[in-house]
KEGUTI-740174 format. One record per residue: x, z, y of N, C-alpha, C in turn; residue in one letter. Coordinates in Angstrom, 2 decimals. Example, Ala and Ser with C-alpha at 12.3 -4.5 7.8 and 13.67 -1.06 7.14 Angstrom:
% residues 2
<node><n_px>13.19</n_px><n_pz>7.80</n_pz><n_py>-5.69</n_py><ca_px>12.30</ca_px><ca_pz>7.80</ca_pz><ca_py>-4.50</ca_py><c_px>13.20</c_px><c_pz>7.80</c_pz><c_py>-3.30</c_py><gutor>A</gutor></node>
<node><n_px>12.85</n_px><n_pz>7.08</n_pz><n_py>-2.25</n_py><ca_px>13.67</ca_px><ca_pz>7.14</ca_pz><ca_py>-1.06</ca_py><c_px>12.90</c_px><c_pz>7.87</c_pz><c_py>0.03</c_py><gutor>S</gutor></node>
//
This chain:
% residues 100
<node><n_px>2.17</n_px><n_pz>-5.93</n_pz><n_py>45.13</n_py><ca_px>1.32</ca_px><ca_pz>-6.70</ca_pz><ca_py>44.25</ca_py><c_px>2.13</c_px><c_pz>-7.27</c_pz><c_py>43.08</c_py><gutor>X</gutor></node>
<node><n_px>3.39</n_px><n_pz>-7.72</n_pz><n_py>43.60</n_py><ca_px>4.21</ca_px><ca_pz>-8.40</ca_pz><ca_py>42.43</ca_py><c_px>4.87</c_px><c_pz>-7.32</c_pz><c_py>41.18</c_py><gutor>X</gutor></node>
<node><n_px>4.90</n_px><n_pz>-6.16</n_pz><n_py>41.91</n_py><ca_px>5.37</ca_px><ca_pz>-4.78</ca_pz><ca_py>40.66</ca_py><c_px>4.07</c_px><c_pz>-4.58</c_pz><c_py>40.23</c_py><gutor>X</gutor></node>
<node><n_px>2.67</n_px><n_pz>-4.56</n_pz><n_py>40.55</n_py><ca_px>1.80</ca_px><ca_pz>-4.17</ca_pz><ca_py>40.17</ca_py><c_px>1.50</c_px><c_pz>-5.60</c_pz><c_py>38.40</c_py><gutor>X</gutor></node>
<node><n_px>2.10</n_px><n_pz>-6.82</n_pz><n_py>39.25</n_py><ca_px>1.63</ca_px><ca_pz>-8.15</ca_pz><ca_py>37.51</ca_py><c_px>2.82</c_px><c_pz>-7.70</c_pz><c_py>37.19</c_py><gutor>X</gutor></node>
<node><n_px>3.97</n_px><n_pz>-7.35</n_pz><n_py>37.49</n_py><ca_px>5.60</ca_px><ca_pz>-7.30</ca_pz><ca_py>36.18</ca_py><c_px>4.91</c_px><c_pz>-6.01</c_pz><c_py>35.77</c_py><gutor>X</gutor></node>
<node><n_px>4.49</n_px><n_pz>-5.14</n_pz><n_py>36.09</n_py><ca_px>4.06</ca_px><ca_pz>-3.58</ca_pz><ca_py>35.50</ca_py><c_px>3.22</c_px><c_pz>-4.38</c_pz><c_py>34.10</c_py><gutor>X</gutor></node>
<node><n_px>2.12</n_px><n_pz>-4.95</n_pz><n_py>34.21</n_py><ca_px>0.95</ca_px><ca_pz>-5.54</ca_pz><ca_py>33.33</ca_py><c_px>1.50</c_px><c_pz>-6.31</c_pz><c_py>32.43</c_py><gutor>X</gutor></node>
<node><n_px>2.25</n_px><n_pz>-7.14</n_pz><n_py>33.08</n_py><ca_px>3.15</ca_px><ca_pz>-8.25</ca_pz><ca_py>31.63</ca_py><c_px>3.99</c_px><c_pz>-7.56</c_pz><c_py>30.87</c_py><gutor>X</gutor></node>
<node><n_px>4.99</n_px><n_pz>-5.85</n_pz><n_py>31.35</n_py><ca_px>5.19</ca_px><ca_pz>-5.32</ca_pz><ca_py>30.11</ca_py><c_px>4.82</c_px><c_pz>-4.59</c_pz><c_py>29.74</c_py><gutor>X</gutor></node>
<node><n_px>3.36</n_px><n_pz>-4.13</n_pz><n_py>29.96</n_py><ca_px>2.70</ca_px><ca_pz>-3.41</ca_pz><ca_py>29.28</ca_py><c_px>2.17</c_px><c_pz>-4.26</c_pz><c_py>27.94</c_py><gutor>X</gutor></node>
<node><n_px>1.66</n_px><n_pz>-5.24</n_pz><n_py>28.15</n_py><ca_px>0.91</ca_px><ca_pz>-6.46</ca_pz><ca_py>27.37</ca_py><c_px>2.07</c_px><c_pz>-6.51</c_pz><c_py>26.59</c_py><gutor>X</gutor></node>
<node><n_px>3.59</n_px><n_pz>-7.15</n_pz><n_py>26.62</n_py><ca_px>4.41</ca_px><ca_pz>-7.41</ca_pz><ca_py>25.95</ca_py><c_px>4.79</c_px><c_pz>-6.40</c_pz><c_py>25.09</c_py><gutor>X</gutor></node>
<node><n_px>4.46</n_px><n_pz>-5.41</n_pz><n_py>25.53</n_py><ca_px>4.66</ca_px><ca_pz>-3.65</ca_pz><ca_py>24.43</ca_py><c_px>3.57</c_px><c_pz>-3.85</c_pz><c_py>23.08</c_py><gutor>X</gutor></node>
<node><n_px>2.81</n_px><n_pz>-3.83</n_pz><n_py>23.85</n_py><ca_px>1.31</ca_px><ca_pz>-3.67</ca_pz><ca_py>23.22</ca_py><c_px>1.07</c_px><c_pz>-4.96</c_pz><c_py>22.54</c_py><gutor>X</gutor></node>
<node><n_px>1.72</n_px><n_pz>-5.99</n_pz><n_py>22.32</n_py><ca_px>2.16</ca_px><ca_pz>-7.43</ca_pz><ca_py>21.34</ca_py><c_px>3.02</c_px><c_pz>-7.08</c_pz><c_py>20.25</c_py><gutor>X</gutor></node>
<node><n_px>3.92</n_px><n_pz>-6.43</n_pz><n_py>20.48</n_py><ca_px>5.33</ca_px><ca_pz>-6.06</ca_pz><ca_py>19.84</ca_py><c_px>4.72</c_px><c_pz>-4.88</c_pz><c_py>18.91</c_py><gutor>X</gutor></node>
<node><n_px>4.28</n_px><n_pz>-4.22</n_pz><n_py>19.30</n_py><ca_px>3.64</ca_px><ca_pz>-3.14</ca_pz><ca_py>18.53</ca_py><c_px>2.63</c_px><c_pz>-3.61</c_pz><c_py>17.79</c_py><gutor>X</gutor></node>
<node><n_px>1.78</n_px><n_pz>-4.63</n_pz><n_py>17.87</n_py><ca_px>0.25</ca_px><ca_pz>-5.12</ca_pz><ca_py>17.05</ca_py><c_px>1.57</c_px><c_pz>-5.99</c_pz><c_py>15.74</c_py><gutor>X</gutor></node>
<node><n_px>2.22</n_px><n_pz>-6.46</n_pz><n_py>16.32</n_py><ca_px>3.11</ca_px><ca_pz>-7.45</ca_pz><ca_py>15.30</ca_py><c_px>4.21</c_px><c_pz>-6.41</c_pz><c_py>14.37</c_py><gutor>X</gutor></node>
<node><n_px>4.70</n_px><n_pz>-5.13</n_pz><n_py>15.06</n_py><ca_px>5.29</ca_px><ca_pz>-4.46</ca_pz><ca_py>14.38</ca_py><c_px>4.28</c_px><c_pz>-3.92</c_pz><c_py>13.19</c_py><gutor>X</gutor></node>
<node><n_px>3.31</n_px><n_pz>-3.90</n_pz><n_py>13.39</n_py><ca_px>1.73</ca_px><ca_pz>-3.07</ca_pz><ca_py>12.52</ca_py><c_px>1.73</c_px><c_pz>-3.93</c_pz><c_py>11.74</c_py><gutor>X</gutor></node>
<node><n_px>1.85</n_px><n_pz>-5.45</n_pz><n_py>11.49</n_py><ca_px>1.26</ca_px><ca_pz>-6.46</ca_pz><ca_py>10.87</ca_py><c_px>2.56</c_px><c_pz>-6.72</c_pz><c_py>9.66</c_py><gutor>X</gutor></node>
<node><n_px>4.25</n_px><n_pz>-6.46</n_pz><n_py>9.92</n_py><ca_px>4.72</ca_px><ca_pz>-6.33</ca_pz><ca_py>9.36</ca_py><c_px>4.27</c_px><c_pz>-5.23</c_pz><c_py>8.32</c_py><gutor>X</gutor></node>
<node><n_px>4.36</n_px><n_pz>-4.31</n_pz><n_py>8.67</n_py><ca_px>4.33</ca_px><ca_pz>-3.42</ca_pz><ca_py>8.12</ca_py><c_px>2.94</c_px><c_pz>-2.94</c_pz><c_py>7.18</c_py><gutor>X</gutor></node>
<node><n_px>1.76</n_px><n_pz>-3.60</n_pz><n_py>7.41</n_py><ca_px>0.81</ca_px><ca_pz>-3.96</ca_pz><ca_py>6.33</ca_py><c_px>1.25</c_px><c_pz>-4.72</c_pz><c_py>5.16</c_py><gutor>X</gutor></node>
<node><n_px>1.89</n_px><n_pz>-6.08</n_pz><n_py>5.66</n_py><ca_px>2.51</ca_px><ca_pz>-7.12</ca_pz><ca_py>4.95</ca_py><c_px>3.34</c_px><c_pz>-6.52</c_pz><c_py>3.87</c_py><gutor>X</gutor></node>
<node><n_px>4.30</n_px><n_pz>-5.28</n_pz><n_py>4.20</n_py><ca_px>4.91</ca_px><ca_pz>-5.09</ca_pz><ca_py>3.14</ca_py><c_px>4.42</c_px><c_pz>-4.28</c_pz><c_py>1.91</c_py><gutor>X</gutor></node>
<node><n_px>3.30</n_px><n_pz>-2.93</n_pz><n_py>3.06</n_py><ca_px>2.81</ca_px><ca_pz>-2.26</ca_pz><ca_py>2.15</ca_py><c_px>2.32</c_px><c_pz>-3.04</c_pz><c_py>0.93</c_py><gutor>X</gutor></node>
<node><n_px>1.44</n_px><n_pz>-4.34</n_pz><n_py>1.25</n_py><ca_px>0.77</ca_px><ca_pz>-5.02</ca_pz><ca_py>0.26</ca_py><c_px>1.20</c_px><c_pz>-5.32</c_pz><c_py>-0.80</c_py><gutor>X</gutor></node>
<node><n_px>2.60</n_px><n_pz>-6.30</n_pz><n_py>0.02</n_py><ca_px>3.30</ca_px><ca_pz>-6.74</ca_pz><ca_py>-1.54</ca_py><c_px>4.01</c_px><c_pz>-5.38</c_pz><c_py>-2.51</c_py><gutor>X</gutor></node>
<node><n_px>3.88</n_px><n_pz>-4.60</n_pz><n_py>-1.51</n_py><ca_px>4.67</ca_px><ca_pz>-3.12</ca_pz><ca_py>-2.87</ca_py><c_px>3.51</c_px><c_pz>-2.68</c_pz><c_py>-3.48</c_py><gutor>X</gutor></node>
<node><n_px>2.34</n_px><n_pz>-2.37</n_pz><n_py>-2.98</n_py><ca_px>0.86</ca_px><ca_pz>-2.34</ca_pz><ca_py>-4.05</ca_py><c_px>0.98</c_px><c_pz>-3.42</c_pz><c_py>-4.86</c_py><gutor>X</gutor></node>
<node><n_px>0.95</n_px><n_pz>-5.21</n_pz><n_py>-4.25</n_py><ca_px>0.81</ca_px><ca_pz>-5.63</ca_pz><ca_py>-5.93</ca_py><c_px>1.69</c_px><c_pz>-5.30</c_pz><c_py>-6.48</c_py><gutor>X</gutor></node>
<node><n_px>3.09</n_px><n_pz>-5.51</n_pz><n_py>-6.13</n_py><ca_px>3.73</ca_px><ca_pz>-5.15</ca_pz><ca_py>-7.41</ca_py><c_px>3.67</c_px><c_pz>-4.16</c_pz><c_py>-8.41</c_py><gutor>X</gutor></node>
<node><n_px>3.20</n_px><n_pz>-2.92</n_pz><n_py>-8.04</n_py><ca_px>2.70</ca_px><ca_pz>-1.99</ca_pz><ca_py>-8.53</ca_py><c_px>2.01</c_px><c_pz>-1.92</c_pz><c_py>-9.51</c_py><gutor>X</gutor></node>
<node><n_px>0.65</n_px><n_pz>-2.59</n_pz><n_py>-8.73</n_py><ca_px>-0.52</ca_px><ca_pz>-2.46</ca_pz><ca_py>-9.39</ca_py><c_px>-0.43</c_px><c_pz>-3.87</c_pz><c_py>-10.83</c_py><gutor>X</gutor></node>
<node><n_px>0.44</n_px><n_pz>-5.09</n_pz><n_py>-10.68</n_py><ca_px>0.96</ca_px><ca_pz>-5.77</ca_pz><ca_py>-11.33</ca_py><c_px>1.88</c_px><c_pz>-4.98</c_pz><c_py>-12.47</c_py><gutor>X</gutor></node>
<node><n_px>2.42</n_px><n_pz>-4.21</n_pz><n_py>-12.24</n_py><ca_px>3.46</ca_px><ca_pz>-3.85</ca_pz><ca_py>-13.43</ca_py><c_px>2.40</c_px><c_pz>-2.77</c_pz><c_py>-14.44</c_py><gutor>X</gutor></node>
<node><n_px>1.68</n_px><n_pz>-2.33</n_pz><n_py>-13.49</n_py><ca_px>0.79</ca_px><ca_pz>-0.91</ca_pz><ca_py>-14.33</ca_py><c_px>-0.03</c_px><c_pz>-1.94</c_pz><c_py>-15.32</c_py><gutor>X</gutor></node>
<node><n_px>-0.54</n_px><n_pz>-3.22</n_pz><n_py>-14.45</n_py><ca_px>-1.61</ca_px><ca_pz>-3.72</ca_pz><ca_py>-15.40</ca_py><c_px>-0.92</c_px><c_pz>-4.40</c_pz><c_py>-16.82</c_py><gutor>X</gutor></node>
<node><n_px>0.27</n_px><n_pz>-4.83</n_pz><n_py>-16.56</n_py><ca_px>1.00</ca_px><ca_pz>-5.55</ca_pz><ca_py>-17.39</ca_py><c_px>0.93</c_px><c_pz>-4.45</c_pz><c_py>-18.81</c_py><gutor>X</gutor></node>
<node><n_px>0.40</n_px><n_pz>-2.74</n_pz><n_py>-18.69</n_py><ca_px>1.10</ca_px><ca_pz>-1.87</ca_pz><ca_py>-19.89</ca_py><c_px>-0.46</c_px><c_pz>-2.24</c_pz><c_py>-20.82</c_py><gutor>X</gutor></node>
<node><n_px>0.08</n_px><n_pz>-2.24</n_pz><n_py>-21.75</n_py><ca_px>-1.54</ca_px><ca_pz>-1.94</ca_pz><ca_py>-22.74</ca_py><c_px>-2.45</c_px><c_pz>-1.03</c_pz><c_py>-22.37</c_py><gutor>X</gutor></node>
<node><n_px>-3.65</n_px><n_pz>-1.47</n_pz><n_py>-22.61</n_py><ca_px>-4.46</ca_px><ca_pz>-0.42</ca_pz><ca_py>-22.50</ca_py><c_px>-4.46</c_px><c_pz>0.66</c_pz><c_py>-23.42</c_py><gutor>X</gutor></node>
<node><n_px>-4.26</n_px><n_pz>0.56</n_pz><n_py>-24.37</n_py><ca_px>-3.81</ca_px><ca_pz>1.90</ca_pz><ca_py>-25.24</ca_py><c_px>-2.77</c_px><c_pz>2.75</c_pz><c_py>-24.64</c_py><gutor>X</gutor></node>
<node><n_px>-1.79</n_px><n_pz>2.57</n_pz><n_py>-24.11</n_py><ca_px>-0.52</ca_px><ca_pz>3.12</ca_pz><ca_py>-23.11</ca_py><c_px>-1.33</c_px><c_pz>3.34</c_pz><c_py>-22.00</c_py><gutor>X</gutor></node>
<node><n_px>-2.04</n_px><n_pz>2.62</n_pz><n_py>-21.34</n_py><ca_px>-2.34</ca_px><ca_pz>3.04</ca_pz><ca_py>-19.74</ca_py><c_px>-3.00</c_px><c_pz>4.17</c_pz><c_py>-19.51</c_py><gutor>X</gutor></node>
<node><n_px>-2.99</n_px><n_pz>5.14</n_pz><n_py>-18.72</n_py><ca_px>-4.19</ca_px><ca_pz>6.07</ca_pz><ca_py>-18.98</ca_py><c_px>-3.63</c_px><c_pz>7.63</c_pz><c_py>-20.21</c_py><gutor>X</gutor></node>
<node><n_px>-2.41</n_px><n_pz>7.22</n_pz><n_py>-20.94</n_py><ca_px>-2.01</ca_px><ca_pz>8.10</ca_pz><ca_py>-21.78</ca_py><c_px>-0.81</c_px><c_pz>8.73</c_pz><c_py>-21.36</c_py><gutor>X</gutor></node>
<node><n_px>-0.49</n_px><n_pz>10.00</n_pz><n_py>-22.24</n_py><ca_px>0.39</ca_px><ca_pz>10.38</ca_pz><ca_py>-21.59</ca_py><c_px>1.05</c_px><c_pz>10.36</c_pz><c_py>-20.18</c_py><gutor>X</gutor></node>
<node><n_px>2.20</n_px><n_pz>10.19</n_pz><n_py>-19.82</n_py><ca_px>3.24</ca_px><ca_pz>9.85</ca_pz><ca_py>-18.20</ca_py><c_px>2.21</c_px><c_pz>8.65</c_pz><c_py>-17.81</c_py><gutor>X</gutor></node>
<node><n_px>1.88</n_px><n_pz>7.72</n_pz><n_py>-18.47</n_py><ca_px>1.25</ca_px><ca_pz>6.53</ca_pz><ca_py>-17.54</ca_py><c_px>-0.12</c_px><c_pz>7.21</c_pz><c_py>-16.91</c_py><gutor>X</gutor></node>
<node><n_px>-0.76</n_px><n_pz>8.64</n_pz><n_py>-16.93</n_py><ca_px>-1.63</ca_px><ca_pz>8.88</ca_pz><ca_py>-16.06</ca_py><c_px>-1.63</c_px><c_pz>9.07</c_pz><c_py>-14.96</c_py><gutor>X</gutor></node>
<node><n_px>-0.33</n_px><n_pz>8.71</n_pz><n_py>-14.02</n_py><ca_px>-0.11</ca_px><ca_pz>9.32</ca_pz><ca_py>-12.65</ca_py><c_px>1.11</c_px><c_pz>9.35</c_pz><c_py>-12.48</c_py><gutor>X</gutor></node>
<node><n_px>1.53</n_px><n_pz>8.83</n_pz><n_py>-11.44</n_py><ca_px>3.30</ca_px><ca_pz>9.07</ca_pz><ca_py>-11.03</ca_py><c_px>3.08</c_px><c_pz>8.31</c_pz><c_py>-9.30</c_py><gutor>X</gutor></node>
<node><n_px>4.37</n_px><n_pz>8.86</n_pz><n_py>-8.97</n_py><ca_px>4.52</ca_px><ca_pz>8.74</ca_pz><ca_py>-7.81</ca_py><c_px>6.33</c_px><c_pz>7.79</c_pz><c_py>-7.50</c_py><gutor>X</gutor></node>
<node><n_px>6.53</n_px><n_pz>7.11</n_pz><n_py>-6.46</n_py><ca_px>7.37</ca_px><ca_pz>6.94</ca_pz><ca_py>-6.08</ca_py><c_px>7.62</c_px><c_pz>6.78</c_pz><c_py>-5.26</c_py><gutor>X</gutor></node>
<node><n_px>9.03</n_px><n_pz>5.66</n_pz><n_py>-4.70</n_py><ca_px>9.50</ca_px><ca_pz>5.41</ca_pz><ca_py>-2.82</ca_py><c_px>9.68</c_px><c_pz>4.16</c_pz><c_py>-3.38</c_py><gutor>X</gutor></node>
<node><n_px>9.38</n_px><n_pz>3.13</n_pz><n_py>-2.82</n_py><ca_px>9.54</ca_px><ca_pz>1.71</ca_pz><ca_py>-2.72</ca_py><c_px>9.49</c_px><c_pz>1.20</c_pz><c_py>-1.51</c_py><gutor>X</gutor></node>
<node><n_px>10.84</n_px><n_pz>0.53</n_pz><n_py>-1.02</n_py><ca_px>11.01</ca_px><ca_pz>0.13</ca_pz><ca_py>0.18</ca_py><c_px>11.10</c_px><c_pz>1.15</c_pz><c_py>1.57</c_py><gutor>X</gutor></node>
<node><n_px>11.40</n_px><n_pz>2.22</n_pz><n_py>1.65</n_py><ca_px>10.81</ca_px><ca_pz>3.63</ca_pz><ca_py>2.39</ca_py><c_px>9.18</c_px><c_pz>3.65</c_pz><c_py>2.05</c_py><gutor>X</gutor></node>
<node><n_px>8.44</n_px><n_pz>2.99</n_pz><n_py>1.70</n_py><ca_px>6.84</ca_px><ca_pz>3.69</ca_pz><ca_py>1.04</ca_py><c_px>6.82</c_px><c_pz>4.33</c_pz><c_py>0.03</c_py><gutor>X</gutor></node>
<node><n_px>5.86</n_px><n_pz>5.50</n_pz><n_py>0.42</n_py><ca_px>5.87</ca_px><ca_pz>6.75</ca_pz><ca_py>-0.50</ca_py><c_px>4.50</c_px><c_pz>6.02</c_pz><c_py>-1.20</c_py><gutor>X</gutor></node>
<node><n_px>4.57</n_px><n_pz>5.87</n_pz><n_py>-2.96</n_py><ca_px>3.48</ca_px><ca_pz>5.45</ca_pz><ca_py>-3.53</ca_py><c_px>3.06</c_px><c_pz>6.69</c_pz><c_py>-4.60</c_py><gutor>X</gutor></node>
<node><n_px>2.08</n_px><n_pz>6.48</n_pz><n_py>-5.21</n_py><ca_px>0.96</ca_px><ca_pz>7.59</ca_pz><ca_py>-5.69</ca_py><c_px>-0.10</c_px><c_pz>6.80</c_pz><c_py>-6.13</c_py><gutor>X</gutor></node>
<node><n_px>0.10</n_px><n_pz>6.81</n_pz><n_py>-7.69</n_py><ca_px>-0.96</ca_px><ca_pz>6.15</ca_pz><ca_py>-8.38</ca_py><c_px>-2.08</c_px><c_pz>7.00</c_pz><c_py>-9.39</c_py><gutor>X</gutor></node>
<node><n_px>-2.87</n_px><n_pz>6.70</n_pz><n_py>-9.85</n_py><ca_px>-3.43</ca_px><ca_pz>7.22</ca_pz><ca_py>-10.88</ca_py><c_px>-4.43</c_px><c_pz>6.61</c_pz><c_py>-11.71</c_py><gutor>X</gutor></node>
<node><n_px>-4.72</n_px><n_pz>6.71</n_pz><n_py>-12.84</n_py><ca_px>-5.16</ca_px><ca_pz>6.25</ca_pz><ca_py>-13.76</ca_py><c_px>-6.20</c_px><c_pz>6.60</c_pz><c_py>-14.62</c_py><gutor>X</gutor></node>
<node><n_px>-7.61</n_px><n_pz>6.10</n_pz><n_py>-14.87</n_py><ca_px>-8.68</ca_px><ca_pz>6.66</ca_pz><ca_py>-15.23</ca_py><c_px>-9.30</c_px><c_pz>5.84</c_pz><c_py>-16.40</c_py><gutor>X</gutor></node>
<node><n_px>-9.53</n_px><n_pz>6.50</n_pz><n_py>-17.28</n_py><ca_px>-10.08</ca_px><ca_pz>5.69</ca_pz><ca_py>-18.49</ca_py><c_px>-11.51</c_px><c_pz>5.77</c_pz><c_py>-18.69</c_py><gutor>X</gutor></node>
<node><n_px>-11.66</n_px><n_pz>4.16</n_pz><n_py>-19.37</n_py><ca_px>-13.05</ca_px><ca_pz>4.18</ca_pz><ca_py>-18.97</ca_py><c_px>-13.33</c_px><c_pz>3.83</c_pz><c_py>-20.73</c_py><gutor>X</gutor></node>
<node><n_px>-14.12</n_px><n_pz>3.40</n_pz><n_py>-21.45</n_py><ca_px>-14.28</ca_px><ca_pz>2.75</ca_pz><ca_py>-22.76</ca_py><c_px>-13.50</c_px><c_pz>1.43</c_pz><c_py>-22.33</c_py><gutor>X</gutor></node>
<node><n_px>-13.82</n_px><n_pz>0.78</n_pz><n_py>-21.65</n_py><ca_px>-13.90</ca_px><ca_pz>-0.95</ca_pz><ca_py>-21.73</ca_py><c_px>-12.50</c_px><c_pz>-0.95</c_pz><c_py>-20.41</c_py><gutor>X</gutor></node>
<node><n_px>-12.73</n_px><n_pz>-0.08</n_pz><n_py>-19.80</n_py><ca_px>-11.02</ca_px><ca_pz>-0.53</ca_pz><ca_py>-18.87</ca_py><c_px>-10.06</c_px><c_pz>0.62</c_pz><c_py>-18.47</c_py><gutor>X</gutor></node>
<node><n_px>-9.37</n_px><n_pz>0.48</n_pz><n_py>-17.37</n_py><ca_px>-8.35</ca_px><ca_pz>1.19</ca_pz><ca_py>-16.73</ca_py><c_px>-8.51</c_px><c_pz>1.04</c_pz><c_py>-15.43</c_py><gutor>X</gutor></node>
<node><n_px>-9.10</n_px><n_pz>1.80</n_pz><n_py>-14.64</n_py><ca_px>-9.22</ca_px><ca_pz>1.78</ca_pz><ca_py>-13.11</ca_py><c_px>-7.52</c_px><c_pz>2.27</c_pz><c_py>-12.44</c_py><gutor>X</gutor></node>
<node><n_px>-7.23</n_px><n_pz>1.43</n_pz><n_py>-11.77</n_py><ca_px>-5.80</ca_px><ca_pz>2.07</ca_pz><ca_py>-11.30</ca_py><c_px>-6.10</c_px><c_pz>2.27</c_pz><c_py>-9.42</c_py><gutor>X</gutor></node>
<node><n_px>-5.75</n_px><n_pz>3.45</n_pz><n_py>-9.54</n_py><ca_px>-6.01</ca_px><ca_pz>3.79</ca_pz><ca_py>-7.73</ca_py><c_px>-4.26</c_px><c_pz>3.86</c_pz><c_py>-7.35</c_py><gutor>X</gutor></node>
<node><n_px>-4.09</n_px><n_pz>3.43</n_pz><n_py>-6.38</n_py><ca_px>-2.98</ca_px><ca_pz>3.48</ca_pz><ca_py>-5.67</ca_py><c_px>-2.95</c_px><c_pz>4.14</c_pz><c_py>-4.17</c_py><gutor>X</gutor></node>
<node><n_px>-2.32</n_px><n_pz>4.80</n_pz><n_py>-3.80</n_py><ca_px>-2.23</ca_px><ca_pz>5.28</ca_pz><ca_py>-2.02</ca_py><c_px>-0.86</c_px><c_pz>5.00</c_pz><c_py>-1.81</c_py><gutor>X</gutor></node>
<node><n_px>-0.49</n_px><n_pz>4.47</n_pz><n_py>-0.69</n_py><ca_px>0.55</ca_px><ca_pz>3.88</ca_pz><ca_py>-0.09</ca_py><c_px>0.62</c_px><c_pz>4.85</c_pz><c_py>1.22</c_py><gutor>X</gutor></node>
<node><n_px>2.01</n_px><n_pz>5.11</n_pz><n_py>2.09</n_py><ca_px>2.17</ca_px><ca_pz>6.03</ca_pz><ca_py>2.84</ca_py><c_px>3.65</c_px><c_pz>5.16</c_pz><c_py>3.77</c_py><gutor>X</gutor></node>
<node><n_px>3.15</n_px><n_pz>4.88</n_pz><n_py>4.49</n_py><ca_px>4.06</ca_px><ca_pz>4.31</ca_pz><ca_py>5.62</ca_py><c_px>4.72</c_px><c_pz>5.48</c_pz><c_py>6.05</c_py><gutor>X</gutor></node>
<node><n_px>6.01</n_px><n_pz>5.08</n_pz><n_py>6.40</n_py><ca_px>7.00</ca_px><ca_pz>6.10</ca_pz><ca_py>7.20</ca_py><c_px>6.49</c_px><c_pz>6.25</c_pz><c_py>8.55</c_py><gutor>X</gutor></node>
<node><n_px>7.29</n_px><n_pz>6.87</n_pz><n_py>9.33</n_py><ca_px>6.91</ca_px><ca_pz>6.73</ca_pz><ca_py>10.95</ca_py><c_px>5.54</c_px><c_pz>6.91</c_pz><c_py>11.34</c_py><gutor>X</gutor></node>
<node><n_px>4.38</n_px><n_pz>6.49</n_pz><n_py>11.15</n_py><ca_px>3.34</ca_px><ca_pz>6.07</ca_pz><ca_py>11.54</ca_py><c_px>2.03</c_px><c_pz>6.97</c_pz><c_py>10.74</c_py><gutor>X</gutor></node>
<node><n_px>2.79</n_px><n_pz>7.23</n_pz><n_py>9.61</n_py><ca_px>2.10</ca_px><ca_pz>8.17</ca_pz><ca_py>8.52</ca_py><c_px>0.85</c_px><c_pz>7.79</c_pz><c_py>8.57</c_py><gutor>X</gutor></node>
<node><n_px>0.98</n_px><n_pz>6.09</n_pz><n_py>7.89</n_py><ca_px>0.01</ca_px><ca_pz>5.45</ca_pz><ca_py>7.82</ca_py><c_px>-0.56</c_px><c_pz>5.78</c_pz><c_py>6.45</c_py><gutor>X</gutor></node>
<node><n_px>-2.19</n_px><n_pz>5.08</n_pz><n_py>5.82</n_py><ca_px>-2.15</ca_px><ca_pz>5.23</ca_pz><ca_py>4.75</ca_py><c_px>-2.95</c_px><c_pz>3.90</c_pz><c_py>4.32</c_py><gutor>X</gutor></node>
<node><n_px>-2.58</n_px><n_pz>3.73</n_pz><n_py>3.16</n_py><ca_px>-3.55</ca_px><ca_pz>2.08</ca_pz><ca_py>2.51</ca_py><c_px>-3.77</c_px><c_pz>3.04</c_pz><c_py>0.78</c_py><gutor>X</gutor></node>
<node><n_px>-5.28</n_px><n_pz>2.81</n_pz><n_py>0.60</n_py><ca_px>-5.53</ca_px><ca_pz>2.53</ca_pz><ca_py>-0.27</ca_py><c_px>-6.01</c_px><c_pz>1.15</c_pz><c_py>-1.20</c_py><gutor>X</gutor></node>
<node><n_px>-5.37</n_px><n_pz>0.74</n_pz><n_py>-2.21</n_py><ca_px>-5.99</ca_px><ca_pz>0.19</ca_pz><ca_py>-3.26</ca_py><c_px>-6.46</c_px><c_pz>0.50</c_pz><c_py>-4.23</c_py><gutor>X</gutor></node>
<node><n_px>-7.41</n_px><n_pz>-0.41</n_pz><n_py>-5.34</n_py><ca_px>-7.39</ca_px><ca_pz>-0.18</ca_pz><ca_py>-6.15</ca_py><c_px>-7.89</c_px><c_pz>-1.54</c_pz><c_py>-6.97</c_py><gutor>X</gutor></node>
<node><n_px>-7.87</n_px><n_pz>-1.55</n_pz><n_py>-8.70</n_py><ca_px>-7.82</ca_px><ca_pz>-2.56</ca_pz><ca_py>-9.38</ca_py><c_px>-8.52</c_px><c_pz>-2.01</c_pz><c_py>-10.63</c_py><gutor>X</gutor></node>
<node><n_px>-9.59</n_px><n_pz>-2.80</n_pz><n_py>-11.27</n_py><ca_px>-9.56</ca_px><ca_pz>-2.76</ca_pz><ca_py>-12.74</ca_py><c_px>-8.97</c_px><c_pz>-3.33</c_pz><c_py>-13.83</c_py><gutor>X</gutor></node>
<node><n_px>-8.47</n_px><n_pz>-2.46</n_pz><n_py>-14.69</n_py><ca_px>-8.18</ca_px><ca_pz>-3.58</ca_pz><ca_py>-16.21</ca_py><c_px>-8.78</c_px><c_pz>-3.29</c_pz><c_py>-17.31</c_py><gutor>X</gutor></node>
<node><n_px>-9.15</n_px><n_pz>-4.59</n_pz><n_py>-17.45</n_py><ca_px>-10.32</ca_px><ca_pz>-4.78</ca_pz><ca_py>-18.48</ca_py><c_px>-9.47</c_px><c_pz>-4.46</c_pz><c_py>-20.14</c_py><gutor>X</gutor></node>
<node><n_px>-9.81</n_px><n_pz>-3.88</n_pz><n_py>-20.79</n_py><ca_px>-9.69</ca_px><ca_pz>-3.77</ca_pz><ca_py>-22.23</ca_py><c_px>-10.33</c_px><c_pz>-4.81</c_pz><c_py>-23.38</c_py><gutor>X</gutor></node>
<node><n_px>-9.73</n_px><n_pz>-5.15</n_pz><n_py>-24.00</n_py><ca_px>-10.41</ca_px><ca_pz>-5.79</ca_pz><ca_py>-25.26</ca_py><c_px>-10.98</c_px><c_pz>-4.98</c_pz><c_py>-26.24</c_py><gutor>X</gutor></node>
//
């Protein structure tokens, strides 16, 4: 009976460690999307959407990122996909920027 609760407490303790390893690892994806999505919005809208600024890809932090860029009259839709290592997770965002 007593190997049967130490069996359960490290199963539970796995299955903790792993929900918290997941939660890191959202946490970072995020802050590497804003920053991202922060530096793209920072370009003019005349630049965004033109030329090289329609799409590029990089590695930030081991995340594989992949953006792209769609013009609208009045903004800049920016889509982002994020790609976790290991887990070959995926997060999408995305953001508008408004034009004057």
């Amino acid at each position: 009976m007593l190997v049967v609760a130490i069996g359960g407490l490290l199963h539970t303790s796995a299955e903790i460690a792993e929900q918290m390893g997941g939660s890191r690892r959202q946490l970072i994806a995020a802050s590497v999307a804003q920053a991202r999505l922060d530096s793209l919005a920072s370009i003019s809208c005349s630049a965004l959407g033109a030329g090289s600024l329609v799409s590029g890809t990089g590695t930030t932090r081991g995340i594989q990122e992949s953006w792209t860029v769609t013009r609208t009259t009045y903004a800049r839709q920016i889509s982002l996909t994020l790609t976790l290592p290991r887990r070959t997770q995926t997060f999408r965002y995305s953001t508008l920027v408004p034009c004057a």
